[in-house]
DSSP file (Angstrom, degrees, kcal/mol; ACC not computed):
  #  RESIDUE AA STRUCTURE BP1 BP2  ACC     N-H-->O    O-->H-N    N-H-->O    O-->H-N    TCO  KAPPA ALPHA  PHI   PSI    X-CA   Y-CA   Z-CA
    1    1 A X     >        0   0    0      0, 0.0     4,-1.5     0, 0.0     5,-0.1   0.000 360.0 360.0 360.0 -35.8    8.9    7.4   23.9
    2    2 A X  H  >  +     0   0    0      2,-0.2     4,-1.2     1,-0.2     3,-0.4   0.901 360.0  52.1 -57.7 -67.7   11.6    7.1   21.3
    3    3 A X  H >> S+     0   0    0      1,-0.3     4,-3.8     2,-0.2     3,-0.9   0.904 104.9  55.9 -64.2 -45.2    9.8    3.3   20.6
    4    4 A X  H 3> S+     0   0    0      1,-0.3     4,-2.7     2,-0.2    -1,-0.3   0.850 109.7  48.4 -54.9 -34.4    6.0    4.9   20.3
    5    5 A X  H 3X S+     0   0    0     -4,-1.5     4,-1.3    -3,-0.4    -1,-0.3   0.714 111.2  42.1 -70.4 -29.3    7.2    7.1   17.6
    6    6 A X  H <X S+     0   0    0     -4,-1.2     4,-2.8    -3,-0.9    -2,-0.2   0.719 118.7  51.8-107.7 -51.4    9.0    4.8   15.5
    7    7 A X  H  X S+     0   0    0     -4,-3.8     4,-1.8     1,-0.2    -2,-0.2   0.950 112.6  43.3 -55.2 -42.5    5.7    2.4   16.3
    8    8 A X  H  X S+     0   0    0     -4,-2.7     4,-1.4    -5,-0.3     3,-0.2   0.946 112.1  58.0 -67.4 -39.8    3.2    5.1   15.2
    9    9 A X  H  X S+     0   0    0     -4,-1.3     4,-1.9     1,-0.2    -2,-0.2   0.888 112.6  42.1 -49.4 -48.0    5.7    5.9   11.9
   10   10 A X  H  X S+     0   0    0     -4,-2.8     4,-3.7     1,-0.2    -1,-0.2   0.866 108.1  51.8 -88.3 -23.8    5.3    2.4   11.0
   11   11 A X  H  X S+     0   0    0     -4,-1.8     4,-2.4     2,-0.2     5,-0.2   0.885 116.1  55.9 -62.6 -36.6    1.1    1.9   11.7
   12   12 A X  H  X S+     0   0    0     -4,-1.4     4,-1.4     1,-0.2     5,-0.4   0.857 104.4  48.8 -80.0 -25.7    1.2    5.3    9.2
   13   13 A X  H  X>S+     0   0    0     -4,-1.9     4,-2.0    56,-0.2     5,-0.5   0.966 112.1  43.1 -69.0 -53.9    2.8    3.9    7.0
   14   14 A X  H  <5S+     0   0    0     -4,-3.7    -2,-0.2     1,-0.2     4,-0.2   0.743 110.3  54.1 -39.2 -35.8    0.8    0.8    6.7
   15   15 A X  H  X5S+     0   0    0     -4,-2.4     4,-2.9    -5,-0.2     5,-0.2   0.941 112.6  43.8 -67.9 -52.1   -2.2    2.1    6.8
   16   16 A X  H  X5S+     0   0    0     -4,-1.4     4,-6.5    -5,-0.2    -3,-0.2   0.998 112.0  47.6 -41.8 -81.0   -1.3    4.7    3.8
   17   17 A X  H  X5S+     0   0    0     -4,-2.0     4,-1.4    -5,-0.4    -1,-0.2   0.922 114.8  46.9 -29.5 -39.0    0.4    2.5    1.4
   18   18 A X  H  ><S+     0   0    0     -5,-0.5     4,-4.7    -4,-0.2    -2,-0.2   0.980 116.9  43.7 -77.7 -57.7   -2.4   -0.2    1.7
   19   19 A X  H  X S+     0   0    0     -4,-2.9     4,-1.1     2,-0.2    -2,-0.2   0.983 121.8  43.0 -51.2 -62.8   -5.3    2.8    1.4
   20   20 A X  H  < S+     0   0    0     -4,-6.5     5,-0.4    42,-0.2     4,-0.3   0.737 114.8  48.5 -57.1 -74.4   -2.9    4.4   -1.8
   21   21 A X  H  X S+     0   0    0     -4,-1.4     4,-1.1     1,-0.2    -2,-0.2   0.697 112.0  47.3 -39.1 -40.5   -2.3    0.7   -3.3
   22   22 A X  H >X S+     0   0    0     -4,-4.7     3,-2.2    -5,-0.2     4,-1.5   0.929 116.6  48.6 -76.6 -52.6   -6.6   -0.3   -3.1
   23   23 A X  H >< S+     0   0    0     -4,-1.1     3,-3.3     1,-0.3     4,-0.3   0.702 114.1  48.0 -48.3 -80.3   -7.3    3.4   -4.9
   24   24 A X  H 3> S+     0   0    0     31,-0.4     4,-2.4     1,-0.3     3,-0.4   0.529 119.2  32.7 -12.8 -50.3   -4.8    2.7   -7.4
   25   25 A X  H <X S+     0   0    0     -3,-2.2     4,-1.6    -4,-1.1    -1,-0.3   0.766 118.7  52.9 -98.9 -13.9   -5.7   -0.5   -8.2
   26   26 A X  H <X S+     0   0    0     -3,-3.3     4,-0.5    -4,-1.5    -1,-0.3   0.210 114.5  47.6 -83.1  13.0   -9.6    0.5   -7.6
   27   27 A X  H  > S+     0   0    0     -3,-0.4     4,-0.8    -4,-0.3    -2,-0.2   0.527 114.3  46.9-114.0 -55.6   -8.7    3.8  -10.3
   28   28 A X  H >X S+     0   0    0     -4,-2.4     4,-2.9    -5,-0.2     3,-2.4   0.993 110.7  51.4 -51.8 -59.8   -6.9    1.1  -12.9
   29   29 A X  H 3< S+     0   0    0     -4,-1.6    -3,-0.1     1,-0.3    -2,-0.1   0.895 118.5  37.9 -40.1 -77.1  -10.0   -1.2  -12.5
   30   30 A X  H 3< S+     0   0    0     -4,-0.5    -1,-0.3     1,-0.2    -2,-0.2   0.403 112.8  54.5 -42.5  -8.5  -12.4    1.8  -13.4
   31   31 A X  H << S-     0   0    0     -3,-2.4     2,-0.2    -4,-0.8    -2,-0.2   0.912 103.3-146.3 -96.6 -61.3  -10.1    3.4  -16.0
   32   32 A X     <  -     0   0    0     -4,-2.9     2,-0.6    -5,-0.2    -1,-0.4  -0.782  48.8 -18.3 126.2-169.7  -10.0   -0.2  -18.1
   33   33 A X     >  -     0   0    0     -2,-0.2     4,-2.0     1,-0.2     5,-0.1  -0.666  57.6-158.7 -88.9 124.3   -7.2   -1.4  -19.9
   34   34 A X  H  > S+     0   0    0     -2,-0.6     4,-3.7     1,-0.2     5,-0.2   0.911  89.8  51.4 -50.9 -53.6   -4.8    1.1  -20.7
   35   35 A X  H  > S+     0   0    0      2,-0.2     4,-1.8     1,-0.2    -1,-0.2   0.950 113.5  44.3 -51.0 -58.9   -3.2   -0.3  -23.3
   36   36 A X  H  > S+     0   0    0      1,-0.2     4,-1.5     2,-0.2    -1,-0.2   0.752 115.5  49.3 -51.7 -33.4   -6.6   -1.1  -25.3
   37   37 A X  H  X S+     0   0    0     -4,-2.0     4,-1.1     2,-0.2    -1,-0.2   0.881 113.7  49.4 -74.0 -41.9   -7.9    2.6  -24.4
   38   38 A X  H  X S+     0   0    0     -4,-3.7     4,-1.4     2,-0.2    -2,-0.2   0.859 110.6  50.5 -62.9 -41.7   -4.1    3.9  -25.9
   39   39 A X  H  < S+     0   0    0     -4,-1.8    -2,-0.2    -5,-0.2    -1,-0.2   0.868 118.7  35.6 -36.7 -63.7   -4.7    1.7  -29.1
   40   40 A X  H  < S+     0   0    0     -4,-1.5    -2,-0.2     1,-0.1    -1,-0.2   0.465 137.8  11.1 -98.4 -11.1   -8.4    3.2  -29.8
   41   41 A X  H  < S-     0   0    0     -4,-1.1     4,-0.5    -3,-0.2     5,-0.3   0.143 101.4-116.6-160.3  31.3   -7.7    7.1  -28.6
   42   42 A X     X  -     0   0    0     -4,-1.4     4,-1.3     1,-0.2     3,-0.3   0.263  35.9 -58.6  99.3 150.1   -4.4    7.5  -28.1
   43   43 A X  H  > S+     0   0    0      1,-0.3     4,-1.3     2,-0.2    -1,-0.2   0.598 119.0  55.5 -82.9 -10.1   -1.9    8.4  -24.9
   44   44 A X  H  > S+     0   0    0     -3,-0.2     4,-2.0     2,-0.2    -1,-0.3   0.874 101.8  49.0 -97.5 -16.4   -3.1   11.3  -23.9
   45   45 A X  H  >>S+     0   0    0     -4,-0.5     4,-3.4    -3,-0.3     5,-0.8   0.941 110.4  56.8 -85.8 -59.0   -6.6   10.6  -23.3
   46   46 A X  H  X5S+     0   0    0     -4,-1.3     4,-4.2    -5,-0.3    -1,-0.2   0.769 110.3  45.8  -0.6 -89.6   -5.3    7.6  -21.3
   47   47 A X  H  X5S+     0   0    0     -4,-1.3     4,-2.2     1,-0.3    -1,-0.3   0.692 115.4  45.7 -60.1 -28.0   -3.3    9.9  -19.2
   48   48 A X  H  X5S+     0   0    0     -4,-2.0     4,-2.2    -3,-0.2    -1,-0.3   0.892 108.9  51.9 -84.2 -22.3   -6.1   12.3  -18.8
   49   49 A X  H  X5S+     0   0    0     -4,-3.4     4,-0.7     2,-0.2    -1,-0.2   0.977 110.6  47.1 -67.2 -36.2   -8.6   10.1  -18.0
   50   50 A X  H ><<S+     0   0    0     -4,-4.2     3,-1.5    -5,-0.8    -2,-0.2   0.976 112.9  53.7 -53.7 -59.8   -6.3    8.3  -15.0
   51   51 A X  H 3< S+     0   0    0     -4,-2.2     6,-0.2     1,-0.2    -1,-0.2   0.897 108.6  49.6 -38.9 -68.2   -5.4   12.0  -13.6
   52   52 A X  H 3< S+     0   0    0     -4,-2.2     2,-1.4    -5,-0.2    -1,-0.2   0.525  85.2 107.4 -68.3   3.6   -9.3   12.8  -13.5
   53   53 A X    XX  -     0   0    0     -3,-1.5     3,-2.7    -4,-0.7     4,-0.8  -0.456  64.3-153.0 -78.5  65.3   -9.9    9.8  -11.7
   54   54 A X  H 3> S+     0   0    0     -2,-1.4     4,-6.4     1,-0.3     5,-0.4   0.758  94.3  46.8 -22.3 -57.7  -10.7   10.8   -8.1
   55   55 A X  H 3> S+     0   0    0      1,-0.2     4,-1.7     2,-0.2   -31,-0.4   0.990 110.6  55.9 -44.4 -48.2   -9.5    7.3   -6.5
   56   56 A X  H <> S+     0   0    0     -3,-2.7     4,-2.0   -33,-0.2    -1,-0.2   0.837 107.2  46.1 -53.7 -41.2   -6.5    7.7   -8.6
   57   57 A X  H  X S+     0   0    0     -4,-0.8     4,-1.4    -6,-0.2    -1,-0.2   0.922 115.6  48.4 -66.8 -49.5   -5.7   11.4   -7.0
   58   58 A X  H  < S+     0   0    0     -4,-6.4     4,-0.3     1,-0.2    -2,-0.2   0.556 106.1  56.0 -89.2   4.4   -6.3    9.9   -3.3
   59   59 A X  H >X S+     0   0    0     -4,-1.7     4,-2.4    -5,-0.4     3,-0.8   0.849 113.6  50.8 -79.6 -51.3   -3.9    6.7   -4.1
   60   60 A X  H 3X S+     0   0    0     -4,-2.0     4,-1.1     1,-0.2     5,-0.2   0.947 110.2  38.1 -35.9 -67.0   -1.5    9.5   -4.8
   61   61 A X  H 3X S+     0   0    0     -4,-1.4     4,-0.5     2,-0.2    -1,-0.2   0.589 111.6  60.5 -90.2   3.0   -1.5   11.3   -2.5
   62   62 A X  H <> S+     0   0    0     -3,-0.8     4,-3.8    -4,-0.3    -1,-0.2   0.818 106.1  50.6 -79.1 -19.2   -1.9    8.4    0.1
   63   63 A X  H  X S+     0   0    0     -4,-2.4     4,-1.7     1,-0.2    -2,-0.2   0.597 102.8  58.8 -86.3   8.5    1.2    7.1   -1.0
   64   64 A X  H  X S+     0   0    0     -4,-1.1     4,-3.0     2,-0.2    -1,-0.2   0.802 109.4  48.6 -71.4 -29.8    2.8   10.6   -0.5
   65   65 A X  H  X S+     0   0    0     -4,-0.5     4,-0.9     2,-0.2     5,-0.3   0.974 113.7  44.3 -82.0 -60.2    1.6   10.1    3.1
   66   66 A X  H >X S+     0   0    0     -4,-3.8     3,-1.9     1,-0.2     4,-1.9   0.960 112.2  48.7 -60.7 -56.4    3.1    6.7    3.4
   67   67 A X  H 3X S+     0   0    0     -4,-1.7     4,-2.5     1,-0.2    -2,-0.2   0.950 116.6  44.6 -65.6 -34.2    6.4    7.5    1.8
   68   68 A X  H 3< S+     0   0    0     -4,-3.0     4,-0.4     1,-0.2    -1,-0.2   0.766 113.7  49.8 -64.7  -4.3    6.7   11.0    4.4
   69   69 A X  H <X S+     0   0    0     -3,-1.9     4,-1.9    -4,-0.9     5,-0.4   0.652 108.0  56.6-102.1 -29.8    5.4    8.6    7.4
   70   70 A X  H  X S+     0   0    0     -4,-1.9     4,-1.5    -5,-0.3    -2,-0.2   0.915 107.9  44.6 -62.3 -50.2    8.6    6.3    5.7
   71   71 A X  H  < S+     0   0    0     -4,-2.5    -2,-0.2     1,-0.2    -1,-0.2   0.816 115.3  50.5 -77.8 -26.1   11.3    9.5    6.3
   72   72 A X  H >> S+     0   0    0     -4,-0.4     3,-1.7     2,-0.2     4,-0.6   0.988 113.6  41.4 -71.3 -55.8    9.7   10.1   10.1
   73   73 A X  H >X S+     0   0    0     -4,-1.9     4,-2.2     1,-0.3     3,-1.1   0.991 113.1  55.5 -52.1 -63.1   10.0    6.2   11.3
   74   74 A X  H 3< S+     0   0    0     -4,-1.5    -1,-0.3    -5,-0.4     5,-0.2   0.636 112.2  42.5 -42.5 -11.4   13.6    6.2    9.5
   75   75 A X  H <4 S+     0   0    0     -3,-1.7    -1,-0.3    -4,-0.1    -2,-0.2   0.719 123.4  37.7-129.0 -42.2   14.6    9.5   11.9
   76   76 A X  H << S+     0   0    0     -3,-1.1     2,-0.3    -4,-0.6    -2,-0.2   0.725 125.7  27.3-112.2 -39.0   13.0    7.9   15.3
   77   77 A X  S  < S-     0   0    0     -4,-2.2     2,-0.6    -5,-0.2     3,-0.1  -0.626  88.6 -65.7-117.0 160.3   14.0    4.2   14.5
   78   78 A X    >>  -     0   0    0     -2,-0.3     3,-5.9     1,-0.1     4,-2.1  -0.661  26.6-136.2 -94.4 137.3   16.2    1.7   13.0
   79   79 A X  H 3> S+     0   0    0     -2,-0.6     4,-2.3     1,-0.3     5,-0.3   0.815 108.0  53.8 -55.6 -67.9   16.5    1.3    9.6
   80   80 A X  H 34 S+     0   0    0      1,-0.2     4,-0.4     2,-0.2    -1,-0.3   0.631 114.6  35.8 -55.4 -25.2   16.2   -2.7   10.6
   81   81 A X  H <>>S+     0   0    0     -3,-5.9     4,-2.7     2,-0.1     5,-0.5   0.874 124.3  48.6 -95.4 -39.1   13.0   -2.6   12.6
   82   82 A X  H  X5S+     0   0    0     -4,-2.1     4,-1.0     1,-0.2     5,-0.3   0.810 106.6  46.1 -58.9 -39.1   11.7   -0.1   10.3
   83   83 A X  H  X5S+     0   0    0     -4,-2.3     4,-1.1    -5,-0.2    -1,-0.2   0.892 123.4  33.3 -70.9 -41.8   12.3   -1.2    6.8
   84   84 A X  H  >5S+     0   0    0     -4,-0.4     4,-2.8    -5,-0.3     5,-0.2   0.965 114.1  52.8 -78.2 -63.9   11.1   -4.7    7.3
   85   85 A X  H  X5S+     0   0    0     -4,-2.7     4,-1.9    -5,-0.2     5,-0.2   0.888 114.7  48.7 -63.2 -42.1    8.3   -4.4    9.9
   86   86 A X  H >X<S+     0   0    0     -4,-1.0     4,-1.0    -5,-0.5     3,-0.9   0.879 120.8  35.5 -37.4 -89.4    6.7   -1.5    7.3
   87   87 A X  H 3X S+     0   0    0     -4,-1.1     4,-1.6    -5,-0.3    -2,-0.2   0.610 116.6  51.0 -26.4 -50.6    7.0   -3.7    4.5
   88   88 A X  H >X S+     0   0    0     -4,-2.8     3,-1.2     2,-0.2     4,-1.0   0.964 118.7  39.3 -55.6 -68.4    6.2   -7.1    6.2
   89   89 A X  H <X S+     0   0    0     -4,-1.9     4,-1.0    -3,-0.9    -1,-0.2   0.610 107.3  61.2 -90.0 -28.8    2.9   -5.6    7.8
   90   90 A X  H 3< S+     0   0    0     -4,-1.0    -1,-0.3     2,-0.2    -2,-0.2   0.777 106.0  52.7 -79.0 -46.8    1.9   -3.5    4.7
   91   91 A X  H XX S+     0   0    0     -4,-1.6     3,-2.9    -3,-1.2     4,-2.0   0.994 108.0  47.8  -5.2 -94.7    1.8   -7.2    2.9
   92   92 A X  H 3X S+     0   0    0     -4,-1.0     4,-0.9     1,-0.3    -2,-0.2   0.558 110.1  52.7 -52.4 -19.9   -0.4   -8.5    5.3
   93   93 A X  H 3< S+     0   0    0     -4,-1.0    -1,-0.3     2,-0.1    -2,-0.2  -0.092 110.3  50.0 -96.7  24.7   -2.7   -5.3    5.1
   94   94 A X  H X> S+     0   0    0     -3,-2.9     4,-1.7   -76,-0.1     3,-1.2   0.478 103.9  55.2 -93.2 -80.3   -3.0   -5.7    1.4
   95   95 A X  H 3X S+     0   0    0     -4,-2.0     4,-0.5     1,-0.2    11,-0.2   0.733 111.1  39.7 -46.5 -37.1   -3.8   -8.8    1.5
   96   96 A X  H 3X S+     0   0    0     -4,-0.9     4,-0.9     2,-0.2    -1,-0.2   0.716 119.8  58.1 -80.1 -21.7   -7.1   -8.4    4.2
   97   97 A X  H <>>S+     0   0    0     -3,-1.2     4,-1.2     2,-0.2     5,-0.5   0.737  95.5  52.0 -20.6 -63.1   -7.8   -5.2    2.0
   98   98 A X  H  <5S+     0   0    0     -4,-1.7     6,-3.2     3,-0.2    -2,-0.2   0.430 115.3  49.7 -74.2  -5.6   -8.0   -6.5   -1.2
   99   99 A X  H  <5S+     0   0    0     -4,-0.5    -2,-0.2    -5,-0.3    -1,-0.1   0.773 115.6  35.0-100.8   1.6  -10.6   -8.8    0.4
  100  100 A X  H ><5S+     0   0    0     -4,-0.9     3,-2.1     3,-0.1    -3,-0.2   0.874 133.1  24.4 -93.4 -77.4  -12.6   -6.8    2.0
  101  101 A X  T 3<5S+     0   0    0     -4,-1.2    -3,-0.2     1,-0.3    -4,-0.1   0.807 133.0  29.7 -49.6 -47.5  -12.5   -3.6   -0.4
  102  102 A X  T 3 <S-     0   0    0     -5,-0.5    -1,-0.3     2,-0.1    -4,-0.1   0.334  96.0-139.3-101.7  21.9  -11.7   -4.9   -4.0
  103  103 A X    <   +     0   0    0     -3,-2.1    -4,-0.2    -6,-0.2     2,-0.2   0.837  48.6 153.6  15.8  53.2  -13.4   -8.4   -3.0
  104  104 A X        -     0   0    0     -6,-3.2     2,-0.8     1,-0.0    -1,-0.1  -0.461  52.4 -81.9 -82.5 175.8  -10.4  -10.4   -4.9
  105  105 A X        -     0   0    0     -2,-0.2     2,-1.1    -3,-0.1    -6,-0.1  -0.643  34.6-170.9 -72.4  59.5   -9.5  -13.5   -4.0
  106  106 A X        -     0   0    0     -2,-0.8     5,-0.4   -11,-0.2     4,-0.1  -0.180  20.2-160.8 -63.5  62.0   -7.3  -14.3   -1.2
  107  107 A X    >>  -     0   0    0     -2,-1.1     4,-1.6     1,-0.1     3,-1.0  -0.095  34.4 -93.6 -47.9 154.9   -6.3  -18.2   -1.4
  108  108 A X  H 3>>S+     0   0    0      1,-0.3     4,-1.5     2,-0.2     5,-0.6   0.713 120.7  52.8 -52.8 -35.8   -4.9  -20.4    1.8
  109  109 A X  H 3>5S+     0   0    0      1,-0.2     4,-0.7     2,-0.2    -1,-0.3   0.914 103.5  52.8 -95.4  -8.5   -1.2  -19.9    0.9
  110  110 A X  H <>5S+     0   0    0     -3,-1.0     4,-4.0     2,-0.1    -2,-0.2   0.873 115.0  45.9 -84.3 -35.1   -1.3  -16.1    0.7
  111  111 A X  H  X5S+     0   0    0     -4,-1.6     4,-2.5    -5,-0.4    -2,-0.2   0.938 116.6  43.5 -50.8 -39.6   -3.1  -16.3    4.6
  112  112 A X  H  X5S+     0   0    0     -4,-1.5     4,-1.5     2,-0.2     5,-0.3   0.882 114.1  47.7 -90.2 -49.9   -0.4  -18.7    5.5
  113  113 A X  H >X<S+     0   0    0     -4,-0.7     4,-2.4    -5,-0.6     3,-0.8   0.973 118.6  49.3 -32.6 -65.3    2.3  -16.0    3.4
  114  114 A X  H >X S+     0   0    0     -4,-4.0     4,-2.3     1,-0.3     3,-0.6   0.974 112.8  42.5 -48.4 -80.5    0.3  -13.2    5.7
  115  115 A X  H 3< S+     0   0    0     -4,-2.5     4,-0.3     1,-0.2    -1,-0.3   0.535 112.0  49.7 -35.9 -18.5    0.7  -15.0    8.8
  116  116 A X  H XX S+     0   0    0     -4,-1.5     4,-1.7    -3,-0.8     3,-0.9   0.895 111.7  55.2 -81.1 -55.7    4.5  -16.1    8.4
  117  117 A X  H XX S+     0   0    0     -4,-2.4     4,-2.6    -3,-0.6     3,-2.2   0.990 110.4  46.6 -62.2 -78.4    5.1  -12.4    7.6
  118  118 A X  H 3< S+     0   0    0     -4,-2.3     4,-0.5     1,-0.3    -1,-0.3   0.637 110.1  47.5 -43.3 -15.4    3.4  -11.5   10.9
  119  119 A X  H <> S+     0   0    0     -3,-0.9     4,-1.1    -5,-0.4    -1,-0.3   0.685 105.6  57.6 -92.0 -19.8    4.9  -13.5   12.9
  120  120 A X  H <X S+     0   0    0     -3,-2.2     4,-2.1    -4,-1.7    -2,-0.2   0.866 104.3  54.4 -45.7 -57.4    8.1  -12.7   11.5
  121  121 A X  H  X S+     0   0    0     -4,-2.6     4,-2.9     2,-0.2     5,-0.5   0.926 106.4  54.3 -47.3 -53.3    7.4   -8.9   12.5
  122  122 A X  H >> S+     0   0    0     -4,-0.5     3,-1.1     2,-0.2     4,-0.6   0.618 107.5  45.8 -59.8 -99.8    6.8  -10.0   16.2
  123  123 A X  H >< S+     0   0    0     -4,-1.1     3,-1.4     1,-0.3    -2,-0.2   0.395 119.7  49.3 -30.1 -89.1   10.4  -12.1   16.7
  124  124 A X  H 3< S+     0   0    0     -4,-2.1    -1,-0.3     1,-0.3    -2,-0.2   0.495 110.7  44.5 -21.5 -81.9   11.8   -8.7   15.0
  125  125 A X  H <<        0   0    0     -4,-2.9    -1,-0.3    -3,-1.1    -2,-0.2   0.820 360.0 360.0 -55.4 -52.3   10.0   -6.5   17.2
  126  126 A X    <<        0   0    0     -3,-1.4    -1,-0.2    -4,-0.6    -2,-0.1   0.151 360.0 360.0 -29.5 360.0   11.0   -8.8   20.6
């Protein structure tokens, strides 16, 4: 039972991080360039527009989700299957993320990256 807990910790975590990491980067995309927006009105309107930014609020608070999903796995599991297999698999669910959601560009050596990384996870997990 011990291993289903530690398995589910890490599926919550991937799934969170990848959901906070596309709002993030789909709340930056909509905000514009910061820098240019700080230049022409200044750092607080920056900051207020990214707070008021709905995507930007549910990237928060998905990576709150992922990092408490982080502290569960870490209590049920070992720091060795957990810290990698998160990470590893959180990669590889970015990458098929940002093409299906933010329709970027995923090139042949980041699938090849994905896959390596996933197969990596399996020998770990074995």
């Amino acid at each position: 039972m011990k291993d289903f807990y530690t398995w589910l910790g890490i599926v919550l975590i991937v799934f969170s991080s990848t959901a906070g990491d596309i709002l993030l980067a789909l709340a930056m995309k909509q905000v514009g360039d910061v820098d240019d927006l700080r230049k022409a009105r200044g750092l607080p309107f920056v900051l207020l527009r990214v707070l008021r930014n709905p995507a930007f609020v549910l990237g928060i608070a998905s990576m709150t989700l992922g990092f408490f999903s982080l502290l569960f796995a870490l209590s049920w599991g070992d720091v060795s299957l957990v810290g990698p297999a998160s990470a590893s698999l959180t990669f590889v669910a970015n990458a098929m993320a940002a093409k299906v959601f933010l329709h970027e560009r995923v090139g042949k050596r980041r699938w090849a990256a994905a896959l390596c990384v996933a197969g990596g996870v399996f020998l770990l997990a074995g």
